[in-house]
C-alpha positions in Angstrom: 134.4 133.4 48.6 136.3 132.5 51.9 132.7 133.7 53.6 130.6 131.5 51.5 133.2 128.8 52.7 132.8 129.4 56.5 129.4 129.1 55.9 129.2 125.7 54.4 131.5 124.8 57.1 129.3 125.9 59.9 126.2 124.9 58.5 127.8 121.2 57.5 129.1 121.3 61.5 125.5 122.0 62.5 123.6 119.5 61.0 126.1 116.6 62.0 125.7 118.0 65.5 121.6 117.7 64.9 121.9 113.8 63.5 124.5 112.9 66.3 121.7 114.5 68.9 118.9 113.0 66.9 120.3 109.3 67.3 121.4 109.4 70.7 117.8 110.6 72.0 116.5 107.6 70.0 119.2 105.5 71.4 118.5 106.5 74.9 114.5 106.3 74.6 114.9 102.9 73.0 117.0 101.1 76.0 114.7 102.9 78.6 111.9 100.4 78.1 112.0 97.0 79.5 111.6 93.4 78.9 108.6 92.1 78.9 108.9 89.2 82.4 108.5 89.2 86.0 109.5 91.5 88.5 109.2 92.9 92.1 108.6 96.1 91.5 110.4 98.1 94.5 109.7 102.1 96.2 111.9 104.4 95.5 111.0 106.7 98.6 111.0 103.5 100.9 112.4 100.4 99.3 109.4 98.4 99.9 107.7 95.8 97.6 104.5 96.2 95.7 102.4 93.4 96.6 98.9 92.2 97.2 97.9 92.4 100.9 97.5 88.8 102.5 97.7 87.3 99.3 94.5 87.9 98.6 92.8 86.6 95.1 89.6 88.8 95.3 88.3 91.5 92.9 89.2 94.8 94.6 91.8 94.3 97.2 93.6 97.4 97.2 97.6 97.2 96.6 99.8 98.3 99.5 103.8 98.0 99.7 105.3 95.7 102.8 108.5 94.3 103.3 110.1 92.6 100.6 109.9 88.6 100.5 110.0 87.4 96.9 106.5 85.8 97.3 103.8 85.3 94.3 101.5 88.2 95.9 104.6 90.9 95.1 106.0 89.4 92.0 104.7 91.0 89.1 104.4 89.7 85.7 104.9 92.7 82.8 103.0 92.2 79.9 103.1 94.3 76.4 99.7 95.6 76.3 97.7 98.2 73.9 98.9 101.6 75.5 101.8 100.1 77.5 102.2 97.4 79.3 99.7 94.8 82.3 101.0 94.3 85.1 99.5 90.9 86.3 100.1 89.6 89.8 101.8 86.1 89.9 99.5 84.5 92.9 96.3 85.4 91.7 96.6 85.6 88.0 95.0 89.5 88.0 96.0 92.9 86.8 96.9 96.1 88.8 94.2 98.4 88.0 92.7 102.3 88.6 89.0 101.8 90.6 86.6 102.2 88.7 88.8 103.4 85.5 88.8 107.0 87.1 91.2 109.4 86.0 91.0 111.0 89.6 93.8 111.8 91.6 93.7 109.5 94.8 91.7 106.3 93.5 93.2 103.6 94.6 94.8 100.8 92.4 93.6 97.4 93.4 93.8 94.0 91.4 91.0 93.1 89.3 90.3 90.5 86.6 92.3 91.3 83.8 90.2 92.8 80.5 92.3 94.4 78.6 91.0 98.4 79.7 93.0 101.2 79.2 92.4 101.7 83.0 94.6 98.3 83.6 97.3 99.9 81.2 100.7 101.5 82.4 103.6 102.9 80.5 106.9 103.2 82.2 109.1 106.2 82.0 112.7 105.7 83.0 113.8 108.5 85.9 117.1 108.0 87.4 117.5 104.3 88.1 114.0 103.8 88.8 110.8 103.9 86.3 107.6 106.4 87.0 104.4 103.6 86.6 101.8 106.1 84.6 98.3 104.5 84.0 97.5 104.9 80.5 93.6 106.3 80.8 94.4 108.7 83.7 98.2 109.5 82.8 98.5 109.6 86.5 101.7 107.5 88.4 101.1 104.6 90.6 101.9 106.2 94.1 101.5 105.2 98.0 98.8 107.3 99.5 100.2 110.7 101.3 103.6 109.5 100.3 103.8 107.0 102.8 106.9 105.2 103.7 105.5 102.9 106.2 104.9 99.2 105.5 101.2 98.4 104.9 101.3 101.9 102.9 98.3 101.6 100.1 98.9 102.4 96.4 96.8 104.7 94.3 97.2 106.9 91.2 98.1 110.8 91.9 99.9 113.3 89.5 103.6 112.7 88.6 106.4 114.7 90.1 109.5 114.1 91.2 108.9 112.6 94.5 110.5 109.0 95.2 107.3 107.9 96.1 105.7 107.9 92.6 108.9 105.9 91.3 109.2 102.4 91.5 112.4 100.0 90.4 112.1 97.0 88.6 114.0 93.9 89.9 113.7 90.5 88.1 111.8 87.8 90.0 114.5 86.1 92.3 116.8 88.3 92.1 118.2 90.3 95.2 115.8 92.9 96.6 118.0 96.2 96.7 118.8 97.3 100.2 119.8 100.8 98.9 117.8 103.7 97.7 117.9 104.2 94.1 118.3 106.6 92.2 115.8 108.8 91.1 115.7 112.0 89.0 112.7 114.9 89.1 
């Protein structure tokens, strides 16, 4: 009897430990995503701005991250969209997209008129204190070419890994641009 009684206990001690588990993860996944509104989306690996070179408004122009000056061409407005979310530059009116919809590592993301294609599409993935940017047709992360750290450094899609590089923070339009690393987790 005193058997069939530790059992109950452990088993009753088990499944509590299972719900508790089951609603923090849900908890924790639920906070993670953000509200839909503008941003400056920010480098983890160099603390530079996302932005639109020159301020251009063509089809095409390839992203690149530069200094941080809380202009239109590197605020960023974050849209709910099928598959995740557009993000639509403030200047021009355009979404950050993958050339050509590839699902190649290495294409670069440029701005483009916004349609709706999965290719335009990103889901963000909390890491740390920053958020991995992962189109939603390649499932690749929105990343400066080679890694760069330099100012002028362009943006395209390559596989996700830890690197601070391929994670980005998201700071409300006119707010302070952080001066310190964030940080990030692999």
């Amino acid at each position: 009897m005193k058997s069939r009684l530790d059992k109950k206990a452990v088993t009753i001690c088990i499944v509590t430990a299972v719900a508790v588990a089951g609603l923090a993860v849900g908890t924790s996944a639920a906070a993670a995503d953000p509200a839909p509104g503008a941003y400056t989306l920010v480098n983890a690996g160099s603390n530079l701005c996302l932005g639109v070179p020159a301020a251009g408004t063509a089809d095409g122009v390839q992203l690149a991250q530069a200094g941080c000056d809380g202009s239109a061409a590197q605020t960023w407005s974050l849209a709910t969209a099928t598959g995740g979310y557009l993000l639509k530059a403030a200047h021009s009116g355009k979404c950050a997209g993958v050339e050509g919809a590839s699902t190649s590592a290495g294409k670069a993301v440029r701005q483009e008129t916004c349609s709706g294609a999965s290719s335009q599409s990103w889901t963000l993935t909390a890491s740390g204190s920053a958020y991995r940017v992962v189109n939603a047709n390649s499932a690749k992360c929105l990343n400066t070419k080679d890694n760069s750290t330099a100012a002028g450094g362009l943006i395209q899609q390559n596989s996700c890994d830890s690197a601070a590089t391929k994670q980005w923070r998201l700071v409300p339009a006119g707010a302070a641009t952080p001066t310190a690393t964030p940080t990030v987790t692999p």
